[in-house]
N, C-alpha and C positions, 0 to 999 in steps of 0.2 A: 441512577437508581440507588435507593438506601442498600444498605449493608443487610439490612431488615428484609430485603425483597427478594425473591426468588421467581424468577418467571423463563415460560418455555422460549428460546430464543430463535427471533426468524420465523415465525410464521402469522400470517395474514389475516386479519378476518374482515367477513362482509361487514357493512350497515354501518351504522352509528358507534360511535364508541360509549355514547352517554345516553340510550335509548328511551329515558324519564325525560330528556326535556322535547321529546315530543308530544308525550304526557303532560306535557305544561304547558300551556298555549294562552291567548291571550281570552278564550272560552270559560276555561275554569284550570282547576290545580291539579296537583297529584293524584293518581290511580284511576277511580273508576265511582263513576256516578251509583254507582248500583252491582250489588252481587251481579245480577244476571249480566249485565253490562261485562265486568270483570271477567266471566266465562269467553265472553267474543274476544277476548284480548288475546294478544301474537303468542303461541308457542315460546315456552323457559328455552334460554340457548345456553343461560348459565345459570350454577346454583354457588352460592358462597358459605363453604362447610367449614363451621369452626372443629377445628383441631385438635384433640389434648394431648400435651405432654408432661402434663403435672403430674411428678410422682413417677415418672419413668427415668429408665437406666440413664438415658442420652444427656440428661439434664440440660436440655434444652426449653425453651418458651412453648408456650401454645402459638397457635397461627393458624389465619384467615385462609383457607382455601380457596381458588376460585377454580370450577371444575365445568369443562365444557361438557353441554350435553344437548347441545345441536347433533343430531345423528347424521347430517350432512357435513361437519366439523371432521378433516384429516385429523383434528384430536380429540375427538368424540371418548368419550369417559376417562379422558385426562385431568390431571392438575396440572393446570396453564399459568397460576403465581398460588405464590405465597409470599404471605404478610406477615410477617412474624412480631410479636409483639415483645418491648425490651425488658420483660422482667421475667423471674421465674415462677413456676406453681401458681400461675393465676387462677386457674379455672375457668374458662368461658364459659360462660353458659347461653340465655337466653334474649337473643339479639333482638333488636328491632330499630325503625326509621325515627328521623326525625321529621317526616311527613308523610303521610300515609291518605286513604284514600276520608278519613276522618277530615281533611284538610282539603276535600275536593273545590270547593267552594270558593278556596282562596288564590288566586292567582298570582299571589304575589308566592306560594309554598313553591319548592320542589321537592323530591325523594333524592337527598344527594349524599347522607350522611347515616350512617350505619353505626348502631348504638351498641357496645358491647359490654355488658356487667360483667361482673367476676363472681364467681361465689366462692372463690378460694382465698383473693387477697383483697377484697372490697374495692375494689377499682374498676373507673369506667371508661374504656376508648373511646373512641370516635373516629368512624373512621370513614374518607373521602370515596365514595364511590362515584361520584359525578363529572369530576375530571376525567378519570376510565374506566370506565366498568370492568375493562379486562384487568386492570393490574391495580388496585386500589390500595389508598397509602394513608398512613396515619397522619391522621392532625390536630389531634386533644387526645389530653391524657387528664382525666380528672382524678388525683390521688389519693385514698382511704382518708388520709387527715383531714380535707376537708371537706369530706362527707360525716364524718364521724363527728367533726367538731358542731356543723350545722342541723345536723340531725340522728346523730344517736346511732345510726343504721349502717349494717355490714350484711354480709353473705348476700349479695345480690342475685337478684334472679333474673324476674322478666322485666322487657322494658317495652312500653308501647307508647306512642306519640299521641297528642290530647289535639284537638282542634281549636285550642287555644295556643295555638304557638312553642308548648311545653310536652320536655318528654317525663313519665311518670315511669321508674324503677323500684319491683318492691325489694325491699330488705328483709331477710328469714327472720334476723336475729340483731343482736349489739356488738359492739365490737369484743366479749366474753363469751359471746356464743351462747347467751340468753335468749328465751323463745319470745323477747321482745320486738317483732315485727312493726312495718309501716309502708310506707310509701314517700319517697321520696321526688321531687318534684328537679329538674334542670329546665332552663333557660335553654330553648332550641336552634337561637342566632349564637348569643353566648358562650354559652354553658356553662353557667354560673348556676351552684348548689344553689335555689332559693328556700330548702326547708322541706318541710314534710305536707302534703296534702291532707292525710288525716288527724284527724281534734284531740290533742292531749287530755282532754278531757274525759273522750271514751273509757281511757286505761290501755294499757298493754296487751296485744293481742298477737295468737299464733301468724303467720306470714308463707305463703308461696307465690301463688300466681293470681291476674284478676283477668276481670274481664269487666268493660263496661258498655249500657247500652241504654245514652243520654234521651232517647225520645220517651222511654221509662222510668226516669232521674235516679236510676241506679247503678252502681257501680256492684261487682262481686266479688270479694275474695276469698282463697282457700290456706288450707295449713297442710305444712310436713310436717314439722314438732322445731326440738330445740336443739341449735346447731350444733352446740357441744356432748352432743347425745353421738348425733347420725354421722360427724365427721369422722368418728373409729369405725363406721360399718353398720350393719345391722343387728343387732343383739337382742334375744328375746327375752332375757332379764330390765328392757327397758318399758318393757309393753306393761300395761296396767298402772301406771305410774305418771300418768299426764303427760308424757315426753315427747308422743306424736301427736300429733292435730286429730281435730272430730269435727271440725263446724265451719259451715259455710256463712261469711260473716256479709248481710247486708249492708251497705253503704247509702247515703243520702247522696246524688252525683251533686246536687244544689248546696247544701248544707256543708257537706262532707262527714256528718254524724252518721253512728254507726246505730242502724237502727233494731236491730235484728238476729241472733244469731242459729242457725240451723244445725240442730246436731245429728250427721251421718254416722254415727257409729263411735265408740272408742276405741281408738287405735286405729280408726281407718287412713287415715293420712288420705284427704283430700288433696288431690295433685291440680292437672291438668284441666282448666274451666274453658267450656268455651258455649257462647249464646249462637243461637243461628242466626245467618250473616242477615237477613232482612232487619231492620232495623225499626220494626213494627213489631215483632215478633215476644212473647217476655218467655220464655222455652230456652233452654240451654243442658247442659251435661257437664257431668262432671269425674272425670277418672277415680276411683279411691286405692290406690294402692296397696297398701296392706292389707284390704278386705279382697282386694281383686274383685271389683263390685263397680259401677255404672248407675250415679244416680241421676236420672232428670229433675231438674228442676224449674220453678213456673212461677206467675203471678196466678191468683182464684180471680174468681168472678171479685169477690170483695177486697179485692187490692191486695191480699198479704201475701207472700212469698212461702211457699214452702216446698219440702222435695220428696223423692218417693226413690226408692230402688227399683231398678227396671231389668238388670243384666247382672248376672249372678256367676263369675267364672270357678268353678267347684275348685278345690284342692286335691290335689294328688294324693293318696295314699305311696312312699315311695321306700328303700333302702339305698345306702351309698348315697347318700345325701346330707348335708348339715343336719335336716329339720326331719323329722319323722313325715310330716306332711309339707310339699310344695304348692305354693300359693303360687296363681298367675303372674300377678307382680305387674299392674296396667300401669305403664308408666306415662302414655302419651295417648292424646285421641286429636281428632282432625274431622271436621265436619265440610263438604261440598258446599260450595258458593250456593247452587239450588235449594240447600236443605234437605235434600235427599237423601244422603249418607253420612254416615259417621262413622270412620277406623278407628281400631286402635290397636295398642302393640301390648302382649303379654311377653314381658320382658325374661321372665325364667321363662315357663313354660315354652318360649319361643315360636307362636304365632302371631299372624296379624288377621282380625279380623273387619270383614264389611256388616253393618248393619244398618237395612231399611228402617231411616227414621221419620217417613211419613206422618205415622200415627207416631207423637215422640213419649206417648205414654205405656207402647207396647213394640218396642224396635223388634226388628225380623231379621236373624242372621242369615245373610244372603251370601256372604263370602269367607273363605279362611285357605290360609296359607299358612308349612312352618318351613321359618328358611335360618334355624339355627333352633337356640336353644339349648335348657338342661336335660331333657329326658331321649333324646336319642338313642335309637338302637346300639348296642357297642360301647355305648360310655358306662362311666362307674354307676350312673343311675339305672335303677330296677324300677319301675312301675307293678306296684302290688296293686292297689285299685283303685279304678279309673270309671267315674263316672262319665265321660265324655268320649272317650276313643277305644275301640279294640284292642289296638294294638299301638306299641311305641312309634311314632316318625321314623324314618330311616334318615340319616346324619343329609346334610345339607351341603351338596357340594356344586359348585357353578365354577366353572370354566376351568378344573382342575384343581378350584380351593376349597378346604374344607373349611368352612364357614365357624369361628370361635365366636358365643356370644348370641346374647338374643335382638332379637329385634327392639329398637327402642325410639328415636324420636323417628315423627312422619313429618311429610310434605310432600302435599298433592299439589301437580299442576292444577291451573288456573280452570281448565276444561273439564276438571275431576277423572281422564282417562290415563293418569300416569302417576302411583304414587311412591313418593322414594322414601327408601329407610336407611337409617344407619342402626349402630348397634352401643356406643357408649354410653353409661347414666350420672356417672362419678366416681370419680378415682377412688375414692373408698372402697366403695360398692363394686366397683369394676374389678377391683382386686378381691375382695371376697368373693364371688360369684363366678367370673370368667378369669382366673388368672394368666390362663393362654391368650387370652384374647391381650392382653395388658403386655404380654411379649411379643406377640405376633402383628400388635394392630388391628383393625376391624376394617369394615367394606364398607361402603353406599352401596344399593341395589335399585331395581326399579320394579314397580309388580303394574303388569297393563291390569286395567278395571274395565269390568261388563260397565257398562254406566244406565244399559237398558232392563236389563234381566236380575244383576248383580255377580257377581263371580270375580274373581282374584287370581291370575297366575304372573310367576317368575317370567321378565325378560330375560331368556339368556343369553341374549347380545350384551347387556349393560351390565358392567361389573367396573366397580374403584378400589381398587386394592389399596387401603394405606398402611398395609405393614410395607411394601416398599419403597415408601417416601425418604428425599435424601437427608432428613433430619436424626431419621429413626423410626422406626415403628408407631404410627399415630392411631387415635383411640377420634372418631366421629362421629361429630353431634349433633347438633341444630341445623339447620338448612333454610338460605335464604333466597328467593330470587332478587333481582337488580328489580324489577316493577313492580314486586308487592305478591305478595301468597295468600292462604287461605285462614295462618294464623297471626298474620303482622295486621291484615286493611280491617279495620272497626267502620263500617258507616252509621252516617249522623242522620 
């Protein structure tokens, strides 16, 4: 085992060690012919939590968690390996496959390879999860230079697998940390840099996350602003000044021209995109961050694209605060395989909410939970006025920890009854806003879900403490399963 690897030693597990390539058969490829399909698949036994230790004491790497969470598992809410990765301050961020259920079709795909950008040092792992799912080991390291040299693009973010054989990572920025965004294209046998997916031609445009959804010939993407802004923190000497993103940028999927672009606000920093999983459907959502705001957006009857505000999370009036007022701060949303639901996480504020998105032009808040947070009863925060609650939360404590930190990225099992949260955003950010959390490390949780009625509560069996991991106090982020989740499978 590398030097890199850290795993629980001496103990057993059932099944398959590589449980995709039962997923792979000589029927068809990877994941799941159809959301509703995907809902009948086997219970998560594992989740693979990236890690951060950029910008802490330990000075140590980030690194791949793999964390059991079979509740039949003697190591049931443990970390069973770590992967650690050989450089420092990378930044993990936002993972994904190099076949996904986008590639169901193809038999010759598997899910065996786990894509990891950086948005700190512009570099991209790759890492083997198809050898063992329990202990998975690095096998490409694709290095900033020659990303940079073939395509211009740094501060990586998400990476999602194309049904052409290629995985597609956007780029925030340049390697100066200019709001020069794009999409970068690898080779999925490879991995060979082949260039950028979007047309030089369009011009230079804001960059974060997309989403695409080819039986519509569109692709979508969002903006945070410009990296050399946001990687000091958040400052509101930046705001009115073009620095954050405002427009959800249409894409040609056929052409790759950019046809369109939708402006949600200024200063909103459109984040987190995601269409509902039917692949019929032209309906999707969109997080806006800074606004703390939720817009749907659609195709018209006459083909054009546009969006509407649907979810409005007010601001706090507060004292003992940065900011005279607290904004929600929606860092992540997650929508059910059904289309039924859509969470998300107010990351100050520190809830997570469930919304009925039946009708996607009028969601119905059905659930909410706070399982940390800034406004806590007993903290330096005062809530002067409060359009949404009577009174402040009482501080958030599960199995004798007091919980640092708000809730921030999700992931829902496959069945939509079990959704987990961690609490990291980015070491910037994480040190402005939580800077106990950035000493102490942060948790996974899991909140069971009504999936009939709607409702949201705390398991308090399931708790992952990573302030006591043996590297040092880690900060957790993204979450993946070994077969595919609800925000890696795009179907075609």
């Amino acid at each position: 085992m590398s030097k890199l690897q850290n795993k629980v030693p001496d103990v057993q597990y059932p099944g398959q060690r590589n449980p995709n390539k039962g997923h792979c058969g000589p029927s068809h490829g990877p994941g799941y012919a159809s959301p509703l399909d995907a809902m009948k698949g086997p219970r998560e036994r594992l989740i693979y939590v990236q890690c951060i230790l950029t910008g802490s004491e330990s000075r140590q790497p980030d690194y791949l968690a793999t964390v059991d969470v079979d509740p039949e598992s003697p190591c049931y809410c443990k970390v069973i390996h770590r992967l650690q990765m050989p450089y420092l301050d990378d930044e993990l961020h936002h993972s994904g496959w190099n076949a996904c259920s986008s590639c169901f079709g193809d038999t010759s795909k598997e899910r065996n390879r786990l894509v990891l950008p950086c948005l700190g040092s512009g570099r991209v792992y790759v890492v083997d999860t198809g050898t063992d799912q329990y202990a998975p080991s690095l096998c490409k390291i694709i290095e900033p230079r020659e990303i940079i040299e073939k395509t211009n693009l740094s501060f990586l973010h998400t990476s999602h697998c194309l049904g052409s054989g290629e995985v597609m990572i956007s780029g925030i920025g340049d390697a100066f940390g200019n709001g020069i965004g794009g999409l970068l294209l690898l080779d999925a046998e490879t991995w060979e840099v082949k260039g950028t997916w979007d047309c030089p031609e369009d011009g230079p445009v804001q960059m974060y996350d997309f989403w695409y959804q080819p039986r519509h010939n569109v692709l979508i993407t969002t903006e945070w602003g410009e990296p050399k802004f946001f990687i000091d923190g958040f400052k509101t000497e930046d705001l009115r000044k073009g620095r954050y993103g405002r427009y959800l940028n249409i894409w040609d999927w056929t052409t790759h021209r950019l046809l369109k672009s939708i402006d949600v606000g200024e200063d909103s920093a459109p984040l987190e995109i995601r269409f509902l999983h039917n692949p019929d459907s032209t309906h999707g959502f969109v997080g806006c961050t800074l606004e703390s705001s939720i817009h749907h957006f659609f195709k018209t009857e006459d083909g054009c694209w546009t969006a509407e505000k649907v979810i409005q999370v007010p601001n706090k009036k507060v004292s003992g605060w940065t900011f005279p007022e607290m904004p929600g701060f929606i860092v992540d949303i997650i929508i059910s395989m059904d289309d039924q639901y859509m969470y998300f996480s107010n990351w100050v504020h520190g809830d997570v909410r469930q919304y009925d998105i039946s009708n996607p032009h009028c969601p119905k808040l059905v659930g909410q939970v706070f399982v940390g947070g800034s406004i806590a009863k007993g903290g330096p925060v005062t809530v002067l006025e409060d359009p949404e609650l009577d009174s402040q939360p009482d501080p958030f404590v599960i199995q004798g920890k007091k919980v640092q930190g708000g809730p921030q990225m999700l992931q829902l099992s496959l069945d939509g009854r079990r959704l987990f949260v961690t609490n990291s955003l980015y070491t910037p950010w994480d040190k402005q806003f939580y800077p106990d959390m950035v000493k102490g490390g942060s948790v996974m949780l899991q909140l069971d879900v009504d999936t009939e009625h709607g409702g949201l509560c705390v398991n308090r069996e399931f708790l992952v403490d990573f302030g006591q991991e043996p590297f040092g106090p880690a900060r957790a982020h993204e979450m993946r399963y070994p077969s595919g989740d609800c925000t890696s499978d795009i179907f075609v």
